[in-house]
Each structure stands twice: as C-alpha cells, then as structure tokens.
FIDO-127890 format. One record per residue (C-alpha): x, y, z; residue number from 1. Coordinates in steps of 0.1 Angstrom, whole numbers, plus 2048, in hexadecimal, padded with zeros to 3 digits. Example, Ala and Ser with C-alpha at 12.3 -4.5 7.8 and 13.67 -1.06 7.14 Angstrom:
BEGIN
[[87B; 7D3; 84E]; 1]
[[889; 7F5; 847]; 2]
//
This chain:
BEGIN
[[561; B20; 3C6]; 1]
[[546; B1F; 3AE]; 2]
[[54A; B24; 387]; 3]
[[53F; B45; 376]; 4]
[[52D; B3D; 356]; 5]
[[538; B49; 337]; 6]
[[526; B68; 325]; 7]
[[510; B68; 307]; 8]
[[525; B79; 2F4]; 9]
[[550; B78; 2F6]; 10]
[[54F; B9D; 2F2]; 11]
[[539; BBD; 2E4]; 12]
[[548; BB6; 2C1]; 13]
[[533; B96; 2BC]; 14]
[[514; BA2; 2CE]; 15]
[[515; BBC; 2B4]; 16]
[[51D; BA6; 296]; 17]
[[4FF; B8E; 2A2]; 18]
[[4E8; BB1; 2A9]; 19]
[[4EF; BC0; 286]; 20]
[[4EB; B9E; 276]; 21]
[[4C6; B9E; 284]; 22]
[[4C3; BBF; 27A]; 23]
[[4C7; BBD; 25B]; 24]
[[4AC; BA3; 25A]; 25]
[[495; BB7; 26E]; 26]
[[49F; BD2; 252]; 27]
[[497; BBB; 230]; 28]
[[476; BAB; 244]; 29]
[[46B; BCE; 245]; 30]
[[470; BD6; 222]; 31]
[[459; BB9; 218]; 32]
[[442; BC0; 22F]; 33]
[[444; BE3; 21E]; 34]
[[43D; BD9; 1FA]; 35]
[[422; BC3; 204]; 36]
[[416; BE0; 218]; 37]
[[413; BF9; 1F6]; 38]
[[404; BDB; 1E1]; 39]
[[3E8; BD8; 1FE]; 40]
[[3DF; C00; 1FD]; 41]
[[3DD; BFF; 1D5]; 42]
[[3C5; BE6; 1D4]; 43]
[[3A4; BF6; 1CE]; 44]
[[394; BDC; 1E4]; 45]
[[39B; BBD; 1F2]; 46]
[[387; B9E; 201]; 47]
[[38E; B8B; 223]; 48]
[[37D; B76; 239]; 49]
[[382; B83; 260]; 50]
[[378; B7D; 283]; 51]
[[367; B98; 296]; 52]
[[380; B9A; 2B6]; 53]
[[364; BB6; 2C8]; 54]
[[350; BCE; 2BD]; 55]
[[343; BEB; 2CA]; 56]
[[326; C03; 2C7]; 57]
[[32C; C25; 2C1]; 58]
[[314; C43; 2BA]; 59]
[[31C; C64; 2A3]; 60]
[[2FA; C78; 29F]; 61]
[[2E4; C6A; 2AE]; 62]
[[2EB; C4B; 295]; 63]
[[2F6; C29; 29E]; 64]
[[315; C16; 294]; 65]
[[32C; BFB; 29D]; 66]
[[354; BFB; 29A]; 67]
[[360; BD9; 295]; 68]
[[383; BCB; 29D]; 69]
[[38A; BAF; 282]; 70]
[[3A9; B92; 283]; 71]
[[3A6; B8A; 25C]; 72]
[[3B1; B69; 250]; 73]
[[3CE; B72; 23C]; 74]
[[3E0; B7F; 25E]; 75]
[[3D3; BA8; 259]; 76]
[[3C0; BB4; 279]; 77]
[[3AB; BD4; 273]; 78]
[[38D; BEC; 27E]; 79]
[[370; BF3; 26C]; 80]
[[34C; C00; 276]; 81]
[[32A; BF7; 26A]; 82]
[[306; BFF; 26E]; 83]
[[2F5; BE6; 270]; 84]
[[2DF; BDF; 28F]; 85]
[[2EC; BBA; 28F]; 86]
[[302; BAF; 2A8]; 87]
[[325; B9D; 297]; 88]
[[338; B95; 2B9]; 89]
[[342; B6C; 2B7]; 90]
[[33B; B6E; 28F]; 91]
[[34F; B6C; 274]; 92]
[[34C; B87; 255]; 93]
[[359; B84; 231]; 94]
[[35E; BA8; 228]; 95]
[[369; BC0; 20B]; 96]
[[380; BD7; 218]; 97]
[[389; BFA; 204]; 98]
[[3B1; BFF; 20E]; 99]
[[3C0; C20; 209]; 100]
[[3DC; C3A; 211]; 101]
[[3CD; C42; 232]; 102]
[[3DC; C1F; 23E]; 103]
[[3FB; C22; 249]; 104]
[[41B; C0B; 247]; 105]
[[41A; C0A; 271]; 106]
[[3F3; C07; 271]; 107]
[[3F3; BEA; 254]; 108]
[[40F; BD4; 26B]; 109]
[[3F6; BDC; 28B]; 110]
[[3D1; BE2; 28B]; 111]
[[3C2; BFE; 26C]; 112]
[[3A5; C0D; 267]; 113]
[[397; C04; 247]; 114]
[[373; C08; 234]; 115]
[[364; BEA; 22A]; 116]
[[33F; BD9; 221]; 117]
[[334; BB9; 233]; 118]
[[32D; B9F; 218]; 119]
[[324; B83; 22B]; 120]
[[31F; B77; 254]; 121]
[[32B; B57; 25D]; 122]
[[32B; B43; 280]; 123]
[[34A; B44; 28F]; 124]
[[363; B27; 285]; 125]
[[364; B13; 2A6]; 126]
[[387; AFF; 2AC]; 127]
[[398; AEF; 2CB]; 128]
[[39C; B12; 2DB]; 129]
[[379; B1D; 2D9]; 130]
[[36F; B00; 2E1]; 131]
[[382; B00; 304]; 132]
[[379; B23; 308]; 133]
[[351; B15; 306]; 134]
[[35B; B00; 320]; 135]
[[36B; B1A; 33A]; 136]
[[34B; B32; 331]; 137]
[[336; B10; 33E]; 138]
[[345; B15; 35C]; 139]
[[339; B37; 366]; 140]
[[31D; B4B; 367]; 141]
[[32B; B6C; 366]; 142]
[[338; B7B; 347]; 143]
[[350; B8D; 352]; 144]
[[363; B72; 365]; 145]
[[364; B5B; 349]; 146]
[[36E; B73; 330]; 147]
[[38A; B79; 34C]; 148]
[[394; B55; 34D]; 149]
[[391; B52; 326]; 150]
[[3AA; B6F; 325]; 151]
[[3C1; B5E; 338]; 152]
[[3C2; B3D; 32D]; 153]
[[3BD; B41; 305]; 154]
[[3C6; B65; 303]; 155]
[[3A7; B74; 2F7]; 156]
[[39B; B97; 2F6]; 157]
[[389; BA4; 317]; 158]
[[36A; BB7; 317]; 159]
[[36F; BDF; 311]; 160]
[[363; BE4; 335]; 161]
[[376; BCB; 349]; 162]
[[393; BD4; 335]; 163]
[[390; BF3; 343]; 164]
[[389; BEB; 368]; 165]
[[3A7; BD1; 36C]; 166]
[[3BF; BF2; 359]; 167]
[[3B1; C02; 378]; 168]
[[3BE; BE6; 38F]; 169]
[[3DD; BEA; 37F]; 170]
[[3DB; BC5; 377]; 171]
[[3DA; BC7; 350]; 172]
[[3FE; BB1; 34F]; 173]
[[3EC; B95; 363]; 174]
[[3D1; B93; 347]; 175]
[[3E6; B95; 328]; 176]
[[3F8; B73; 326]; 177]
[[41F; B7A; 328]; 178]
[[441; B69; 33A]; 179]
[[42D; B70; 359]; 180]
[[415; B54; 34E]; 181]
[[42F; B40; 33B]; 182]
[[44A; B3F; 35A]; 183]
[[429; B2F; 371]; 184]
[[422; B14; 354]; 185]
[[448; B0E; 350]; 186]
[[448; B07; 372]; 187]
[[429; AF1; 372]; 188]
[[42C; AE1; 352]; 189]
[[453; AD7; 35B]; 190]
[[450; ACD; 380]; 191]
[[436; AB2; 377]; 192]
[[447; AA4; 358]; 193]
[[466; AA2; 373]; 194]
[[453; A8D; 38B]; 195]
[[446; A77; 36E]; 196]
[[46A; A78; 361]; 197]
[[485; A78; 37C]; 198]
[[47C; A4B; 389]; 199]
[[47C; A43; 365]; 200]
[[4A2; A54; 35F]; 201]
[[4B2; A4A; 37B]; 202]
[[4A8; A2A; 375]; 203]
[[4AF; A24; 353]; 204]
[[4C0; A43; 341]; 205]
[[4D3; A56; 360]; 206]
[[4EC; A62; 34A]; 207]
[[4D2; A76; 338]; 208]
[[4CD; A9C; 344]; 209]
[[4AD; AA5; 351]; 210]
[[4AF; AC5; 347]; 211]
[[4AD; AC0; 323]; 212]
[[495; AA1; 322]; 213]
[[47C; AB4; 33A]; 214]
[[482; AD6; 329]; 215]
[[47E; AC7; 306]; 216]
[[45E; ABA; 30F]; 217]
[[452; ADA; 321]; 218]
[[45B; AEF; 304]; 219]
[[44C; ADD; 2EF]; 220]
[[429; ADD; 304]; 221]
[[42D; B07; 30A]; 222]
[[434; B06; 2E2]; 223]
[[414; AF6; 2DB]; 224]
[[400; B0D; 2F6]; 225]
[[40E; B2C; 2E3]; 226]
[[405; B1F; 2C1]; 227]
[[3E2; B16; 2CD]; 228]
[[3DC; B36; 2DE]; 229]
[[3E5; B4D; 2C1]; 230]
[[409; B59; 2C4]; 231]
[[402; B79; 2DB]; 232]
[[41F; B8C; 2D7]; 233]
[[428; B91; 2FC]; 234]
[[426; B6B; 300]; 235]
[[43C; B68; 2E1]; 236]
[[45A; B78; 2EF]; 237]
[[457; B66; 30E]; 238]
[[459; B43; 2FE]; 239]
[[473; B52; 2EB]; 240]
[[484; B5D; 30B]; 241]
[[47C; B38; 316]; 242]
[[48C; B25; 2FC]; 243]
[[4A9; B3C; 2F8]; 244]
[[4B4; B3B; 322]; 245]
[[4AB; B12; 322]; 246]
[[4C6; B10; 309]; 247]
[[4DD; B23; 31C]; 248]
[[4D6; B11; 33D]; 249]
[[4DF; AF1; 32B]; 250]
[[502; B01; 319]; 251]
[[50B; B10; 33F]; 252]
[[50E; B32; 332]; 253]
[[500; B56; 343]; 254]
[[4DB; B56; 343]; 255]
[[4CE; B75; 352]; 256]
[[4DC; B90; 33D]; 257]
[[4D3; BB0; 326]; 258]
[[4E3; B9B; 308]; 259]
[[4C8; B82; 30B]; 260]
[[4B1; B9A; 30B]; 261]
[[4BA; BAD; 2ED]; 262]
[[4C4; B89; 2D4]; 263]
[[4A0; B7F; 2E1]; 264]
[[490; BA3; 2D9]; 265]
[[4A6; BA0; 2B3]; 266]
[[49B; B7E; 2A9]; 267]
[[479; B84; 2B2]; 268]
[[476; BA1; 29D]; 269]
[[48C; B94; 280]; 270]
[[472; B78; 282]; 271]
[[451; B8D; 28A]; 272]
[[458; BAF; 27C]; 273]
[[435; BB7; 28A]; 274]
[[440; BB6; 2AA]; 275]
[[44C; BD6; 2A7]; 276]
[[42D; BEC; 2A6]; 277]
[[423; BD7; 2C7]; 278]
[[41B; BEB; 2E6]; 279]
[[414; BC8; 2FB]; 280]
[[439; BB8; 2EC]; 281]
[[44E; BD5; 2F3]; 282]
[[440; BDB; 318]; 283]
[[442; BB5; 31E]; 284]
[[466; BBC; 317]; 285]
[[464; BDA; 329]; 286]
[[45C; BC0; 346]; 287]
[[479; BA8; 341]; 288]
[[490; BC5; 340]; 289]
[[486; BD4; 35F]; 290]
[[48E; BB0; 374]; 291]
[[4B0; BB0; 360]; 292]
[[4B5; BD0; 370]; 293]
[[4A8; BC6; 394]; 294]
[[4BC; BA6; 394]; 295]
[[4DE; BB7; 389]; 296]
[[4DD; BCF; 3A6]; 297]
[[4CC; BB8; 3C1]; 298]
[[4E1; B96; 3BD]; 299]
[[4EC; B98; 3E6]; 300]
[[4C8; B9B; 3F1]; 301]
[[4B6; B7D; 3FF]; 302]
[[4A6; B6B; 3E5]; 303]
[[483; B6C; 3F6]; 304]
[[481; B92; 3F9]; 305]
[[48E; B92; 3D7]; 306]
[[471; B7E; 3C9]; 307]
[[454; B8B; 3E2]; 308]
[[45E; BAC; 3E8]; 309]
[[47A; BBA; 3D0]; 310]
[[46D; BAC; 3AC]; 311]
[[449; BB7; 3B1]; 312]
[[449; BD2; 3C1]; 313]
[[46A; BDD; 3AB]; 314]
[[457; BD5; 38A]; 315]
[[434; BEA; 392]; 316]
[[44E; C06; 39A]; 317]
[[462; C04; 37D]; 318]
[[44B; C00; 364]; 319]
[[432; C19; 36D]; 320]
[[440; C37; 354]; 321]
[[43E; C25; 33D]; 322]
[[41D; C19; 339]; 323]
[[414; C37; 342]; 324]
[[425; C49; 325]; 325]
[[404; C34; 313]; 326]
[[3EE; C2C; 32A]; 327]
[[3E0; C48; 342]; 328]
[[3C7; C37; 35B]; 329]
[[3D7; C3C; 37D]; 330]
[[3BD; C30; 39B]; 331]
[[3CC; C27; 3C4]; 332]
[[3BF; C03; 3BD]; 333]
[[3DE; BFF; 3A5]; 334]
[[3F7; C03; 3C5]; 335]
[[3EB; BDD; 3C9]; 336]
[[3F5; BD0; 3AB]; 337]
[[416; BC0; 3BB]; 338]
[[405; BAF; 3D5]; 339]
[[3EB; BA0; 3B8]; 340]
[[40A; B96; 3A5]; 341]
[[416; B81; 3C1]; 342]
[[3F2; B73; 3C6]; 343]
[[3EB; B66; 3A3]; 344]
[[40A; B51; 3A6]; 345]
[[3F7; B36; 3BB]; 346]
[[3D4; B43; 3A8]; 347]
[[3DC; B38; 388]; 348]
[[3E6; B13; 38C]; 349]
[[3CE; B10; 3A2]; 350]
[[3B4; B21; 38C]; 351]
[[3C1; B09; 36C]; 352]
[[3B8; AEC; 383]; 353]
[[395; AF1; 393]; 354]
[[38B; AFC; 367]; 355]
[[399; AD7; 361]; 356]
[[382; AC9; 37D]; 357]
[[363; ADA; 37A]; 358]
[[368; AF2; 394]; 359]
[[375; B11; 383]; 360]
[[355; B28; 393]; 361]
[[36B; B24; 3B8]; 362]
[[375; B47; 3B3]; 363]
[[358; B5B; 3A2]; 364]
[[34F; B6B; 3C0]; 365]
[[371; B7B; 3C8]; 366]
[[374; B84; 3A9]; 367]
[[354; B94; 39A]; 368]
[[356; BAE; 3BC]; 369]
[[379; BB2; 3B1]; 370]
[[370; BBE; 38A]; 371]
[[34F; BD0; 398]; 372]
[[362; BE7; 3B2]; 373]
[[358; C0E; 3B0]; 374]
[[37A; C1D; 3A4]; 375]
[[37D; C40; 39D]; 376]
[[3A0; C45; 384]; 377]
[[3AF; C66; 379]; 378]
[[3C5; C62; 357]; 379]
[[3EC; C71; 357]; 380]
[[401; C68; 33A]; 381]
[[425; C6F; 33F]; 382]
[[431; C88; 327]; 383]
[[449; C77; 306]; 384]
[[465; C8C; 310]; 385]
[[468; C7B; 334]; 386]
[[461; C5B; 326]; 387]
[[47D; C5D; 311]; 388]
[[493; C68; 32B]; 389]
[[48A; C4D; 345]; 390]
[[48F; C35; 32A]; 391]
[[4B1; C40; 323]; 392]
[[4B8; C41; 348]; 393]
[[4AE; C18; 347]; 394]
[[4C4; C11; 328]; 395]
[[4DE; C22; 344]; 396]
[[4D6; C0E; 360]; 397]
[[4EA; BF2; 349]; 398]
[[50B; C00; 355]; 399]
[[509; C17; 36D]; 400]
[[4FA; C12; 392]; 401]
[[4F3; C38; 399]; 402]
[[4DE; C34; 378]; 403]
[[4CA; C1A; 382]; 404]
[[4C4; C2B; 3A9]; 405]
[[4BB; C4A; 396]; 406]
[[4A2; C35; 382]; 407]
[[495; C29; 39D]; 408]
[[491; C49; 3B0]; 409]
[[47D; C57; 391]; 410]
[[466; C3C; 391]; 411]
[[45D; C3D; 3B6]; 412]
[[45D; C64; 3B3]; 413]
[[441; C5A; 393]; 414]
[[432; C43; 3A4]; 415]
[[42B; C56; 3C5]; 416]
[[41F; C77; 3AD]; 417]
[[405; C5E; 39D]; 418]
[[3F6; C54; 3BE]; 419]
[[3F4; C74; 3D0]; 420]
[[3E6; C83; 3AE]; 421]
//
C-alpha cells in the first residue's frame, strides 16, 4: 500500500492567508512602480543609453522612416522611429527621450512609444552572450537558421519575417525559451551530474540523498543559464516552477497541483510586478495549467500515450482559444505542431551538441525548406466574450469533470472551425 503525500496547503484557509499575503505585495510593488511611473511622464526629457533589439523600415508618404525597438539600460524597453537613412540594428544609441501623458502606466511596465533624438551611435557592448551568439552565427551560412538557433539558445529576438513563418507553423512556443526548454536541460544537465555523482556517493557519502546534491547543483547551473540569457519572463516562471516542485520532491509532499501553480504565479509577481502586463508569462502559464488539467483527469492512462499522445496533442487543443483571442494567424501547417513538439525533444540536445563540436550546420538544409515553405494563412481572432467564457470553463475544470469534458469539447469544436475555415 503506497503512501499518499501530503498537500501544499492543510486546507483553503491557509492557501488563502499565503495568497492574500502575496497580494498584498503584488498590491504595494505596484504602487511604487506607480509613483515612479508619474515621476518618469513629468520629466520634460530624459537621457538613457539603449540597445537597438530590431528595427524596422516603414514608409508614410512616400517618405522613409525607421521604428526602433530599444532595451535601455536602466531596465525601460521602448519604441521610437527615426529618419535617418543609417542602419542601427547590432548598435547601441544614447538617446533623449521626451515622456509624456500619452504613456501609459501598462505601456511604461511593457514596451511605450516614446519621441526621442539620437545623440550618439555606439557599437554594440559585446559580453559572453554575444560572444557565443558570434560563434553559433560561424556556424551557418544562412541567416535565418542562425538567428533560429540564437533564438533558442540565448533568447534573442527573431527576424520580423521568420517570426511570422514559424507563427504559421504553429511552432512559436518551441522558439520562445519556456519549461519546454527548461524540463529538456533539467533532464540533461541532472542525468550527467548523476553519472559523475552516483560512484563517488555510494562510495564515500551513501547516506547523502542524491536528490538534493544533484538538484542543488542543477539548479544552480539552470540559475546561471537564466541570468545569462536575460530573465525572459516565460523562462522565469518555469525556474520558478523548478525550484519550487524540487523542494517539494525533497519534503515528500503533492507536486502536481493547481496550488503550486498559483504560490508560483503570486511570488513571481510579488517579485516581478512586470510580469503582469506579459502576454508570453501568462500563456506560459496558460501551458502549465492545461497539463495540470490533463494529468488530473488522465492518471489511469498508460504513461506512454500520456506523454506521446495525450499531453501534446491535449496541449495544441487546449490552448488554441486562447492564443487566438491575440493572435489570429490560423494556416493547416499548424495541425503539425504536436508532432514537432515531440520531435524537438531529441532536436534540441542533439542540436546543443553538434554547436559544441563544430557541427551545428547538420541540420540547415531541413530547416531553411522548413522556414521557406509557401504558406497561405487566413487570420480569426476569437471574440473577448468567448474567451472569457472558455476561461471560466478552465478555472471549472478544477472541480468538476463535466467542466473539464465540456472544455474540451469547445476546444476541439474551435479547433476543427479554424481548420475547415
């Protein structure tokens, strides 16, 4: 008779004392952010250095201009335009902005819109990650496939148009580094520290447990591979997720459940109060949610249909309204985007270890007739009202089992409108 492991929480009382608690931190992190937010729109103008994350060329009139995206120094990120026939892209600008009302309070904690003069162009400050990403690009001679392979190694910022071919895969959550990633490196990154581990404590420390030696040390590795890639949000609240379910492995408590998910969610926002004007964080946890969902109601099925058939194919389903409630591009290509899931399992190891030997080209080919296929897309964005009811319907799906196959059954009947459309 095995065990059952103790909840998160004893009862609802203290899951709502811990959940207020981080609300009212979420709460006073705001209001700071708020009076810093008023100081920055008085300010009649205000200097920054920043680097130019794309840019792109624009015309209005018959006239030429350029809107740039900007990651400032000081931690602002902004758009501006400018006229200049001079290209900025891998530069780095020291600007006078002009802020005013038009900013908003959401805008100023995301990305703003913001007039401003360009004082001075500077080369691009080169550290260890640009350094490595000069190093992939050696590798390749197609753009396109090392921008991909930049994107998702060191989370940088694909190209405007093969951003927009891999949306029309339907593949955009293999690109933007999240627990998808994280989960394959945990994996990696632990099982060889094991191996290197597992003669040297049964030989001389066996009382010692391997899961928190070897997790320690994995943490600490994923840690500094977050920090050195920038903090993207969606890979943020996976190493969040991380840290918080290694802890409750090693207490031997419940570790796939909705509590998690929300004391995760609240810290990171208490912490990051950012976060929560982020599209890519709250459909990464849009992600996690749906496998809590498909794990409660398919515990008796085998585990390999589970992980090859149920999760992948569950996941594309479930998530489609809602990134479709934003994003409209609907093509038949994206009907493969399970099957590409499963694929890039194996890929991206495999694709870490032929850049470490020289031989990350291996897989150009396949790739550059994947990103230049002729795909025709038509754009349907699902109506607010029916996003907020299907969302509702999830927070159901909780409890109730007829709420979660009605869920379900809205999503396939979604999904099945979008590709006959």
């Amino acid at each position: 008779m095995q065990l059952e492991k103790p909840p998160l929480f004893n009862g609802t009382k203290s899951f709502v004392g811990v959940m207020s608690a981080l609300g009212m931190l979420l709460f006073f992190r705001l209001f700071c952010s708020y009076q810093e937010y008023q100081a920055f729109i008085l300010k009649p103008f205000y200097y920054t250095y920043a680097e130019v994350i794309s840019e792109k060329s624009k015309d209005l009139g018959g006239r030429s201009y350029k809107v740039l995206k900007l990651q400032a120094k000081d931690g602002l990120r902004f758009l501006t335009t400018s006229y200049s026939k001079d290209s900025y892209a891998n530069k780095r600008l020291r600007l006078q902005i002009f802020p005013d009302e038009k900013i908003s309070f959401r805008g100023y904690m995301s990305t703003f819109f913001v007039a401003s003069r360009i004082k001075e162009v500077l080369p691009k400050e080169y550290g260890y990650k640009e350094k490595l990403a000069q190093k992939v690009a050696r590798q390749h001679d197609l753009e396109r496939v090392g921008s991909f392979y930049h994107a998702i190694f060191l989370a940088t910022t694909l190209p405007d148009t093969l951003r927009e071919q891999i949306s029309k895969l339907g593949i955009s959550h293999l690109i933007a580094l999240s627990g998808f990633h994280l989960g394959i490196l945990w994996a990696i990154t632990y099982g060889l520290a094991k191996i290197a581990y597992t003669p040297l404590q049964q030989r001389y420390f066996p009382h010692r447990f391997i899961l928190i030696d070897v997790g320690i040390v994995t943490l600490v590795i994923l840690g500094i591979y977050l920090w050195f890639v920038g903090f993207p949000p969606s890979l943020l609240r996976s190493y969040a997720m991380l840290l918080v379910g290694w802890g409750i492995l090693v207490a031997g408590m419940e570790l796939l459940s909705f509590a998690l998910l929300s004391i995760v969610v609240g810290v990171l926002l208490a912490l990051f109060p950012w976060l929560l004007f982020s599209l890519g964080f709250w459909l990464s946890v849009s992600g996690v949610f749906a496998i809590f969902l498909l794990l409660k109601y398919t515990q008796a099925t085998n585990r390999y249909i589970q992980a090859l058939l149920i999760l992948p194919v569950g996941i594309f389903v479930l998530m489609l309204p809602l990134v479709h409630s934003t994003f409209g591009v609907t093509t038949p290509y994206q009907l493969l985007s399970p099957l590409l899931s499963l694929l890039f399992i194996p890929f991206y190891p495999l694709a870490i270890l032929l850049h470490l030997v020289g031989y990350g080209d291996l897989f150009d080919g396949v790739l550059q007739k994947l990103f230049t296929l002729p795909i025709e897309a038509k754009n349907h964005l699902l109506p607010a009202e029916m996003m907020y009811g299907y969302v509702i319907l999830a927070f159901l799906s909780i409890r109730y089992k007829a709420a979660f196959v009605l869920l379900v059954g809205a999503a396939c009947a979604y999904a099945l409108y979008l590709f006959l459309l």
